[in-house]
C-alpha positions as CSV (number, residue, x, y, z in Angstrom):
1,X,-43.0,38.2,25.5
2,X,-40.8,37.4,23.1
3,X,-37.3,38.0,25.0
4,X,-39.0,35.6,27.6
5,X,-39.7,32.7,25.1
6,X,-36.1,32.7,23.7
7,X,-34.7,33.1,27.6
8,X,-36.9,29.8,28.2
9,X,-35.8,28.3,25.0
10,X,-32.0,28.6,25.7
11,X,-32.4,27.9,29.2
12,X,-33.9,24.6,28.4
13,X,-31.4,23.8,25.7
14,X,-28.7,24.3,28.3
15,X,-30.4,22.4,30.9
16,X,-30.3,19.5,28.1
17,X,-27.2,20.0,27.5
18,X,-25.7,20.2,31.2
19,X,-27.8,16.6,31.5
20,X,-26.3,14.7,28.5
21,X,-22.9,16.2,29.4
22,X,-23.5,15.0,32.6
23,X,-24.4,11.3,31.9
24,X,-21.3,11.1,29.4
25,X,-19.0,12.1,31.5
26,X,-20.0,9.6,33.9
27,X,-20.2,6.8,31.4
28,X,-16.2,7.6,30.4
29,X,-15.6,8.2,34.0
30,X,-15.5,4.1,35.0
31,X,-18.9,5.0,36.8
32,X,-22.3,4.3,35.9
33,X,-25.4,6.8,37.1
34,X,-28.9,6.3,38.8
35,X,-31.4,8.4,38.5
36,X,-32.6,8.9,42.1
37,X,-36.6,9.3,43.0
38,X,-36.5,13.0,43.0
39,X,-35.0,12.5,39.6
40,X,-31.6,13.9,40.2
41,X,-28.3,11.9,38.9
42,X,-26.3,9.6,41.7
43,X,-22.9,8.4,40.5
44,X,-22.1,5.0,41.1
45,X,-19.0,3.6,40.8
46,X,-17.5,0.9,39.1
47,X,-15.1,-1.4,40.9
48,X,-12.8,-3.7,39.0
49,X,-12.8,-7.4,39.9
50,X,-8.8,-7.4,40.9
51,X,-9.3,-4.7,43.8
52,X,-12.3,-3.3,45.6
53,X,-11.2,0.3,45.7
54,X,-12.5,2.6,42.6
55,X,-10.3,3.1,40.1
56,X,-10.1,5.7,37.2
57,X,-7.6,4.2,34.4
58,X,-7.1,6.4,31.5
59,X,-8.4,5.3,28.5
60,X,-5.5,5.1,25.3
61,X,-7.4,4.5,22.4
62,X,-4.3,2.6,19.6
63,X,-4.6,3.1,16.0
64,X,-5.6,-0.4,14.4
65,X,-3.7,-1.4,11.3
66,X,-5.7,-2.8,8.7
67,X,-4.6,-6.1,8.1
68,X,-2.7,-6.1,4.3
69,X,-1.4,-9.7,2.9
70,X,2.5,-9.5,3.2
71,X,4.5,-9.4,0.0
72,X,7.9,-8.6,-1.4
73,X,9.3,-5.1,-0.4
74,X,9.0,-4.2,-4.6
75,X,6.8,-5.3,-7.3
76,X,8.9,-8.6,-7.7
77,X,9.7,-11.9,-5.9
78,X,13.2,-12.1,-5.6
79,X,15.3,-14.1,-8.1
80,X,16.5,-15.1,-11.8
81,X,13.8,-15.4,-14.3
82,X,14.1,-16.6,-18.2
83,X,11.8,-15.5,-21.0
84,X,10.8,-16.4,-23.7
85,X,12.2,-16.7,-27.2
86,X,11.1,-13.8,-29.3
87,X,11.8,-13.8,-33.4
88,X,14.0,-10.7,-33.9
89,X,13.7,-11.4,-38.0
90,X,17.6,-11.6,-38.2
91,X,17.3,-14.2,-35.1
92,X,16.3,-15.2,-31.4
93,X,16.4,-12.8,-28.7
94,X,15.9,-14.4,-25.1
95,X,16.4,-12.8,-21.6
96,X,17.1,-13.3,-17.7
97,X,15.8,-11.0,-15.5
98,X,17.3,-10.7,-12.0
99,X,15.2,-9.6,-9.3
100,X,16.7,-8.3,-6.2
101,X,15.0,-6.4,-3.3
102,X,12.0,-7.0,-5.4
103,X,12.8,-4.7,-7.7
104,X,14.3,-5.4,-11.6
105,X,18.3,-4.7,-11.1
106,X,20.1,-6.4,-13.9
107,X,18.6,-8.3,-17.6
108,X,20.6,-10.7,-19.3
109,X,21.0,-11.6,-23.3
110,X,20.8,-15.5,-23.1
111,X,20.2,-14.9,-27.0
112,X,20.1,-12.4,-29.2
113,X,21.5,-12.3,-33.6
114,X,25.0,-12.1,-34.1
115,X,25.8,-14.5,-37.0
116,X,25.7,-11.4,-39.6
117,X,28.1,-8.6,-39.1
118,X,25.1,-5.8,-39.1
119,X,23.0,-7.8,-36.9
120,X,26.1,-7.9,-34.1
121,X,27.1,-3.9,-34.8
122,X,23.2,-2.9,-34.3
123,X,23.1,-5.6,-31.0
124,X,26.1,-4.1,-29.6
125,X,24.4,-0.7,-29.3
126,X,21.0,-1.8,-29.0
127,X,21.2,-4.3,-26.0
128,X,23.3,-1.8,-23.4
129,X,20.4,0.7,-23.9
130,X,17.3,-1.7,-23.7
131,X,18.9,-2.8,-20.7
132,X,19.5,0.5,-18.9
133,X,15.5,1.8,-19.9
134,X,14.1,-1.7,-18.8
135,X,16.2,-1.1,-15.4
136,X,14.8,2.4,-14.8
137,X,11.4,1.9,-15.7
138,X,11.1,-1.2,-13.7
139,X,9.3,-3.0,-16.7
140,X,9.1,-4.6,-20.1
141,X,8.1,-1.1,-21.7
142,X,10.9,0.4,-22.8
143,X,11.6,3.0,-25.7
144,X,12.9,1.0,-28.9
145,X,16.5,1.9,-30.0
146,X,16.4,3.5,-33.5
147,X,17.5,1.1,-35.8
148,X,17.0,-1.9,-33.9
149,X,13.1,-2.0,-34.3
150,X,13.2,-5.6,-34.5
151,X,15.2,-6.1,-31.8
152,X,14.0,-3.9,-29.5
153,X,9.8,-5.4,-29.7
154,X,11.9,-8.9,-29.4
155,X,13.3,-7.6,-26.1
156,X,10.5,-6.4,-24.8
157,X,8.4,-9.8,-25.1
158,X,10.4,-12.0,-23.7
159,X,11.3,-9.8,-20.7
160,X,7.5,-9.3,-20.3
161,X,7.7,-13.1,-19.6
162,X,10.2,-13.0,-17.5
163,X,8.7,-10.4,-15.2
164,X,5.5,-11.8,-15.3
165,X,6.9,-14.9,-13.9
166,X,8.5,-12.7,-11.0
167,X,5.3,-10.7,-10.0
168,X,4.6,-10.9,-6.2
């Protein structure tokens, strides 16, 4: 009794199965189905409007790109940008960035102390260094130089200007 109800079971599972594989392959197929009277499955097919002969075209499913708002290739708009004046206690320092392929590739000292002999020996070392770090990291956050403390937080506010007004 038992092997007889599971026979039953599984024969009517594949029976449902062989019918709903059978009406989607006909749907992807370009032909539509009609169930007849005796309720068996006819094909029909579908003709396209351009010719009256049944046609089978493959279908080619393309991957959709989600639309993204265009911008720069890097983090930057291209171009020279000044910023602000920062007190460096001994002085002013001010900076140009220059943005090339979007990306931060050279800073500038438009101003920076160098009326006192210490203030021009601790620039000299300081600003070559700042420079380089601010290049590699691609921002304003840059280790300070020892001994140049005041410098080195001057430096990094007025390039955070300037690369604020260069964001994409």
């Amino acid at each position: 009794m038992k092997k007889t109800f599971i026979s039953s079971i599984f024969l009517f599972g594949f029976g449902a199965y062989f019918f709903y594989t059978h009406l989607t392959t006909a749907a992807t197929a370009n032909t539509s189905s009609t169930i007849t009277q005796n309720n068996s499955i006819t094909p029909t097919p579908i003709t396209s409007p351009e010719s009256s002969s049944t046609t089978r075209s493959p279908v080619v499913v393309k991957p959709v790109a989600p639309s993204v708002p265009k911008k720069s290739i890097g983090q930057y708009v291209d171009g020279s940008y000044i910023g602000s004046v920062a007190d460096a206690y001994y002085g002013n320092i001010q900076v140009s960035a220059v943005i090339s392929g979007g990306k931060l590739t050279d800073v500038t000292f438009l101003q920076y102390p160098n009326d006192r002999g210490t203030s021009i020996s601790i620039n000299r070392q300081a600003m070559p260094i700042l420079r380089s770090e601010a290049i590699q990291a691609q921002s304003a956050h840059v280790n300070g130089v020892s001994g140049a403390s005041d410098s080195s937080t001057a430096f990094e506010e007025s390039l955070a200007v300037a690369l604020a007004r260069a964001k994409a």
